[in-house]
C-alpha positions as CSV (number, residue, x, y, z in Angstrom):
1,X,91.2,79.6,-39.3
2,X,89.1,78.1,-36.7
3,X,89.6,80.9,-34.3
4,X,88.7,83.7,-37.0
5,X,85.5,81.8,-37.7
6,X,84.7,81.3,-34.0
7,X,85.3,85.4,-33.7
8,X,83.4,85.9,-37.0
9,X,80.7,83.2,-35.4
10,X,80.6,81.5,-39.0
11,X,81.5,77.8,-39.4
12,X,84.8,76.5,-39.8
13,X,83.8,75.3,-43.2
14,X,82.5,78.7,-44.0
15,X,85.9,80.3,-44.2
16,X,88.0,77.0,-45.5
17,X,85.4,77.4,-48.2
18,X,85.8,81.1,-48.7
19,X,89.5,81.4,-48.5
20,X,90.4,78.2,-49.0
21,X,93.6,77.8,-47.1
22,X,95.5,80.2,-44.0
23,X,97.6,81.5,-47.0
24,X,94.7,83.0,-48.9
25,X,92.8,84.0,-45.9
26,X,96.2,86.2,-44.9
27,X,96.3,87.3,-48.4
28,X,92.7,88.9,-48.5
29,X,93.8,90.5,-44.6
30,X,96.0,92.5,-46.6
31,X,94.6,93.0,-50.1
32,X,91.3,93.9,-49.2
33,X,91.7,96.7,-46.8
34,X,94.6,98.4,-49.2
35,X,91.8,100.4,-51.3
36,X,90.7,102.6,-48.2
37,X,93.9,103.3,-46.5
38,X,95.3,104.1,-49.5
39,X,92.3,106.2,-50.8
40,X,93.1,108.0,-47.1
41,X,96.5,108.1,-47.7
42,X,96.3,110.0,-50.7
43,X,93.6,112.1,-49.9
44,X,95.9,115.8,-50.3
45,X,95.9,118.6,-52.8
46,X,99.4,118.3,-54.4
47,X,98.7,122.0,-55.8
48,X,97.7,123.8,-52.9
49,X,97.9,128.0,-52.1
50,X,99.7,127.3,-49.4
51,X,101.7,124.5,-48.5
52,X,102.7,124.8,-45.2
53,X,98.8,124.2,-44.7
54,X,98.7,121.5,-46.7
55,X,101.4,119.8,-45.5
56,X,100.1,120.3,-41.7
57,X,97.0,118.8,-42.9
58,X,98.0,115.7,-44.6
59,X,100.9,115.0,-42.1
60,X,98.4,115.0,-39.2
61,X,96.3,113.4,-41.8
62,X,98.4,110.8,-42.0
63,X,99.2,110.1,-38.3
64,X,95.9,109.7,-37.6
65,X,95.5,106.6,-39.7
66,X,99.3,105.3,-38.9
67,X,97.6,105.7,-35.3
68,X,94.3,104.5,-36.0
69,X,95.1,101.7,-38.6
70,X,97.8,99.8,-36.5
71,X,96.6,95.8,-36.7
72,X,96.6,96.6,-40.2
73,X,100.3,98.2,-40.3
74,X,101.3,95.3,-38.4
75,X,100.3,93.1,-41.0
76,X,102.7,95.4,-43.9
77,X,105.1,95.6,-41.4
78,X,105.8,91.7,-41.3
79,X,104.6,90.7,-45.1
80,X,107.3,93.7,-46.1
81,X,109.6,92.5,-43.5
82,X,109.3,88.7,-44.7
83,X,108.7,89.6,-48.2
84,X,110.2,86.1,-49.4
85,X,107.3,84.4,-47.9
86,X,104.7,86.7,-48.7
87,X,105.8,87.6,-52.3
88,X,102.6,88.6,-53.8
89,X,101.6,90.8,-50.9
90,X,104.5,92.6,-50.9
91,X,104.0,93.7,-54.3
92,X,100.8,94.2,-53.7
93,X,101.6,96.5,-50.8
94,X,105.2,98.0,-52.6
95,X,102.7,98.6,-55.8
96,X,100.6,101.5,-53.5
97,X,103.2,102.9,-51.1
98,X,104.9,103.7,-54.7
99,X,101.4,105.5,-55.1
100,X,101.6,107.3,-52.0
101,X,105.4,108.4,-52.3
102,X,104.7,109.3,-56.2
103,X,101.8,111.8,-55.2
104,X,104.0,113.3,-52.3
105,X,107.0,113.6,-55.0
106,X,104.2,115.7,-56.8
107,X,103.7,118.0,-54.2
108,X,107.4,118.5,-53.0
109,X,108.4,119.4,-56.3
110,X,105.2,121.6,-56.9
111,X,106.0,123.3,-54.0
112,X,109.8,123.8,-54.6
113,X,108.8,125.3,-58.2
114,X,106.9,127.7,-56.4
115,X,109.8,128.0,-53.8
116,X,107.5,127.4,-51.1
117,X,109.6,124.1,-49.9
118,X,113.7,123.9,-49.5
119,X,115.4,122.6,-52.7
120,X,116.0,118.5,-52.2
121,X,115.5,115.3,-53.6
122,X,111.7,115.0,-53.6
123,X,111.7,111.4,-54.3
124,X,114.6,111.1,-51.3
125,X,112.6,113.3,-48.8
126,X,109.0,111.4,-49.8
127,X,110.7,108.1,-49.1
128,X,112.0,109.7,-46.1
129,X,108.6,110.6,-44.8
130,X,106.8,107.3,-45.1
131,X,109.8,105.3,-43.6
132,X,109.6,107.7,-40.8
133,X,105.6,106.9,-40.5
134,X,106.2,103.3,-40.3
135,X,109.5,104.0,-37.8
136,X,106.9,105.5,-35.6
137,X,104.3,102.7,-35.5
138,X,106.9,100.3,-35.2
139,X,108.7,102.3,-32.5
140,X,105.3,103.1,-30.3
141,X,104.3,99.6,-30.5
142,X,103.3,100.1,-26.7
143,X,100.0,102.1,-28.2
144,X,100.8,105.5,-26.6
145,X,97.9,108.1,-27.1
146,X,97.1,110.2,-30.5
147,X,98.7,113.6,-28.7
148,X,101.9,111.5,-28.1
149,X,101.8,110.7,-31.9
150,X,100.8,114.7,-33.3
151,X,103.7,116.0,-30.9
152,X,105.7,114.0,-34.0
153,X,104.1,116.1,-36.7
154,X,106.3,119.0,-36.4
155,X,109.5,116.9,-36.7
156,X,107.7,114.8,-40.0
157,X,106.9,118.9,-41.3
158,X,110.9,119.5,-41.5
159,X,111.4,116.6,-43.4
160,X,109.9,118.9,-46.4
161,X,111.7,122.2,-45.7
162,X,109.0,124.6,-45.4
163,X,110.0,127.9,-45.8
């Protein structure tokens, strides 16, 4: 705590006060800055004309912030890995990516109505996508550039069997 209010150049008491102990300080790390990347996360049209577009959009979309947000992903990575010790942020955390895989489930199956996407198991191939989001940042932890990253957006588009 005293090096964040050193780097925040506010006094030690400041924070203590604030977030009272290291515990709520890493809660409010994670809780606060949930809204927005989900609000990006789920910013797609799960009714589009065309949903090859749509899903180029909101997979490059969504490598973008996977590439842009990765302190933050960090921090879901190890309160979802250690979910035990960081109970209420997980479900914090669990409580939006169900969001986020519950609005892509809407789209796959709008999209295989319209038989615009392969037949599958939308919840299967949603869940799919994000872990393969979070399989990226955690396999490019060595921060390679944003063209490395889009050069992954073709593979992420199969995952949804255009046709």
């Amino acid at each position: 705590m005293a090096e964040i209010a050193k780097e925040a150049k506010v006094s030690f008491g400041s924070v203590a006060t604030y977030y009272g102990s290291k515990e709520e300080l890493y809660m409010a790390c994670i809780v606060q800055p949930v809204e927005g990347f989900i609000e990006e996360m789920l910013a797609f049209n799960t009714t589009p004309e065309s949903s090859v577009d749509e899903l180029h959009a909101m997979v490059r979309n969504h490598i973008k912030i996977f590439y842009v947000q990765k302190e933050y992903l960090r921090l879901i990575v190890q309160v979802t890995a250690q979910f035990e010790c960081f109970n209420e942020a997980f479900q914090t955390i669990n409580q939006y990516t169900v969001k986020i895989q519950t609005k892509i489930q809407e789209l796959i199956i709008n999209r295989q109505r319209e038989q615009q996407l392969s037949d599958g198991n939308a919840e299967k191939i949603a869940i799919s996508y994000i872990s393969f989001l979070f399989g990226l940042r955690l396999s490019y932890a060595d921060d390679p550039t944003i063209k490395d990253w889009n050069q992954f957006a073709e593979v992420a588009l199969r995952l949804f069997g255009p046709k």
